[in-house]
N, C-alpha and C positions, 0 to 999 in steps of 0.2 A: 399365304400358302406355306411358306417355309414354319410358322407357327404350326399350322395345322400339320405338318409331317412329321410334327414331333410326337405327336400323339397318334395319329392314323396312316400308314397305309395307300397313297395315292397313288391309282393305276396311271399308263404308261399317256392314256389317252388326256387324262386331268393334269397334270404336267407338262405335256406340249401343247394344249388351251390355256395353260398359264402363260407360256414363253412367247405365244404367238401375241397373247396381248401386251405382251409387253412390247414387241416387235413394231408391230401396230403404230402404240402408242408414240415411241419413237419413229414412228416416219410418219408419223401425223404433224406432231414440234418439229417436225425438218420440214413438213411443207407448210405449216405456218409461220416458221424462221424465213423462210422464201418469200411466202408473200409479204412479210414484214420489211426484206429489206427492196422490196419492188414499190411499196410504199414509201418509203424514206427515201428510196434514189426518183417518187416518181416517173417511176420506166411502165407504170400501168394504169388505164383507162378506169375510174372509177367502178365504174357497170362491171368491169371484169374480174376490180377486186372485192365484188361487192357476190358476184356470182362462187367466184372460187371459195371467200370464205362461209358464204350460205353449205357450198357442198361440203367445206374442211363441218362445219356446225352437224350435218345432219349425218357424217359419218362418225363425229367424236358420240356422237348421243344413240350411236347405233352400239359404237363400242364400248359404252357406259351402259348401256341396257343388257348387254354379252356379258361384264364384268359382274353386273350384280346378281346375273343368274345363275354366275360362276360361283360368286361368295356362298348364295344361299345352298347350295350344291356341298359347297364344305361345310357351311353351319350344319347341314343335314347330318353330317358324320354321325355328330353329336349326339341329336333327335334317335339317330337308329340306334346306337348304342343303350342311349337310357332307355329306348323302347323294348331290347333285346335284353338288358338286366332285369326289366318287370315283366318280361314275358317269361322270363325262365323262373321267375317267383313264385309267376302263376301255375309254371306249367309243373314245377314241382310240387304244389302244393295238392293240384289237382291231382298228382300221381298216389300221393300219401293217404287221399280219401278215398283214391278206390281202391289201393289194398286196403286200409281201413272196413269199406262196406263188405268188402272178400270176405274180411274173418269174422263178422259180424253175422255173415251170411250164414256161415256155417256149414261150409261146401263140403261133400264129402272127399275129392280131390280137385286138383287143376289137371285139363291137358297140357300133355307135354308140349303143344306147339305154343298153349297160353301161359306159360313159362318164359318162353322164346318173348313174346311179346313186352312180358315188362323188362326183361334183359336189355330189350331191344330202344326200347324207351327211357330206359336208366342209363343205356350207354350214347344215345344222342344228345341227352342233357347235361352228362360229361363232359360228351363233344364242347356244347354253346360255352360254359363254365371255361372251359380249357380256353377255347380260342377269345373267350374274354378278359385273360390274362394276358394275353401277348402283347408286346411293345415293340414297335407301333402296332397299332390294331387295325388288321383286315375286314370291312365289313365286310365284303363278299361274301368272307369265310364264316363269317359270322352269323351272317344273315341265311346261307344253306344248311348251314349246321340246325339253323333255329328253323328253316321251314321242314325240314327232316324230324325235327325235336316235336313240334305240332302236331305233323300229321299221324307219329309212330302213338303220341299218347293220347290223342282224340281218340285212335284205333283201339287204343287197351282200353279206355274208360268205353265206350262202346261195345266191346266185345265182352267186359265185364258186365254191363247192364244185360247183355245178349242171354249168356251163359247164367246170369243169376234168374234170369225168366225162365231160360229150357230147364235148367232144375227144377223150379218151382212148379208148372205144368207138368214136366215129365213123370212126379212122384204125384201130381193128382193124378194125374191120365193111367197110372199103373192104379192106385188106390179103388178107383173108380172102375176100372179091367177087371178087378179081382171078384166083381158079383158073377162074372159071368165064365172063369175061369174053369170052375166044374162043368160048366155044361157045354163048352166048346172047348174043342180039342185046338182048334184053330189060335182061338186066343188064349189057352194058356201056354201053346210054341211061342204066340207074338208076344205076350210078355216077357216068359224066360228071357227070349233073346235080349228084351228091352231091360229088365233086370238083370244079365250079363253088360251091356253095354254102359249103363250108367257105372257099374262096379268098376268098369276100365275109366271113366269120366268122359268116355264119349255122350255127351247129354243129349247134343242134337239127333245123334245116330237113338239115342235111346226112346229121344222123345217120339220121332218119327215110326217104330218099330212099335209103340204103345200104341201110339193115334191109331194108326192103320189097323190095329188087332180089333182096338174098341169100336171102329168109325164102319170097319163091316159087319157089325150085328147089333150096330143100333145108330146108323146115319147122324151126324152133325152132335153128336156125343161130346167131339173136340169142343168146337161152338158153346156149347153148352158149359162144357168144366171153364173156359179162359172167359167165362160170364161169370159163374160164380166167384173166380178170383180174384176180377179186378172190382168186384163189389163187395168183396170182402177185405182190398187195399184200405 
């Protein structure tokens, strides 16, 4: 234990399960020093010394099955640590690919809230990095920092895959609007709007204001263009 605090961080609860074994352990050698000298002075019945130390046996091996679950408990430190330097390897790596397919993509902007997002992602894995500098090191801290760190860039790479679909759709879904744009007044309001909306990079607001222009004067239209696309992936 004292090894292990050199390097980690041990809450208040893993330090008095240390002391108590140790406690333990010392009044266990005090009552086998007892039965030991009951034996040499013969002040005790065989059968009796033979019961006592059956019970000293089955409680030293209760308290050596406590101690080793205690050791692996702090080898664990370890295990989280190097688990938490290759998860932050991964998880920036994974960060770098999907700005990467962003500009690949060829978006015409980002929304300002998916801005926030990688901000928000970039500043959690700061977080893990930071608090895997400190000495002694907090897993605790470590390990919320990193399940914060997870779920903020699973969220961007998802909302990235999200947003690069509703563009894709949204400029078929207007393309495909514009056969019928002269001859209903209906859907050339629904697309303006939807060609307004995309211009702000609201997609989803865009794609949804196309669908609905095209989807009332020719049913399952949508269906239709998001067949063509993914069979021309």
């Amino acid at each position: 234990m004292d090894f292990v605090k050199q390097g980690y961080m041990l809450q208040e609860e893993e330090l008095q399960m240390a002391n108590s074994f140790e406690l333990s352990l010392k009044s266990h050698i005090h009552k086998f020093d007892s039965i030991q000298e009951m034996i040499d002075g013969k002040e005790i019945p065989f059968s009796l010394v033979s019961k006592e130390l059956q019970t000293l046996r089955e409680e030293l091996e209760k308290l050596e099955e406590n101690q080793r679950l205690y050791n692996e408990k702090l080898q664990a430190l370890r295990q989280d640590e190097l688990t938490a330097r290759d998860k932050i390897v991964e998880l920036k790596k994974s960060l770098q690919e999907t700005k990467r397919k962003i500009a690949q993509s060829n978006l015409p902007g980002l929304p300002s809230q998916f801005q926030d997002l990688i901000q928000q992602a970039s500043g959690y894995l700061a977080n893990v990095e930071e608090s895997l500098q400190e000495k002694p090191l907090n897993i605790s801290v470590v390990n919320h920092y990193l399940e914060n760190a997870i779920r903020s860039v699973e969220h961007f790479v998802t909302s990235t895959n999200e947003i690069i679909e509703q563009v894709r759709l949204a400029e078929k879904v207007i393309q495909y609007g514009n056969r019928y744009r002269s001859r209903y007044p209906s859907v050339k309001d629904g697309l303006s709007a939807a060609e307004a909306a995309f211009r702000s990079y609201e997609y989803q607001a865009a794609l949804e204001q196309a669908a609905a222009a095209v989807e009332a004067v020719e049913p399952g239209a949508l269906k239709k263009i998001e067949q063509w696309i993914y069979e021309g992936a």
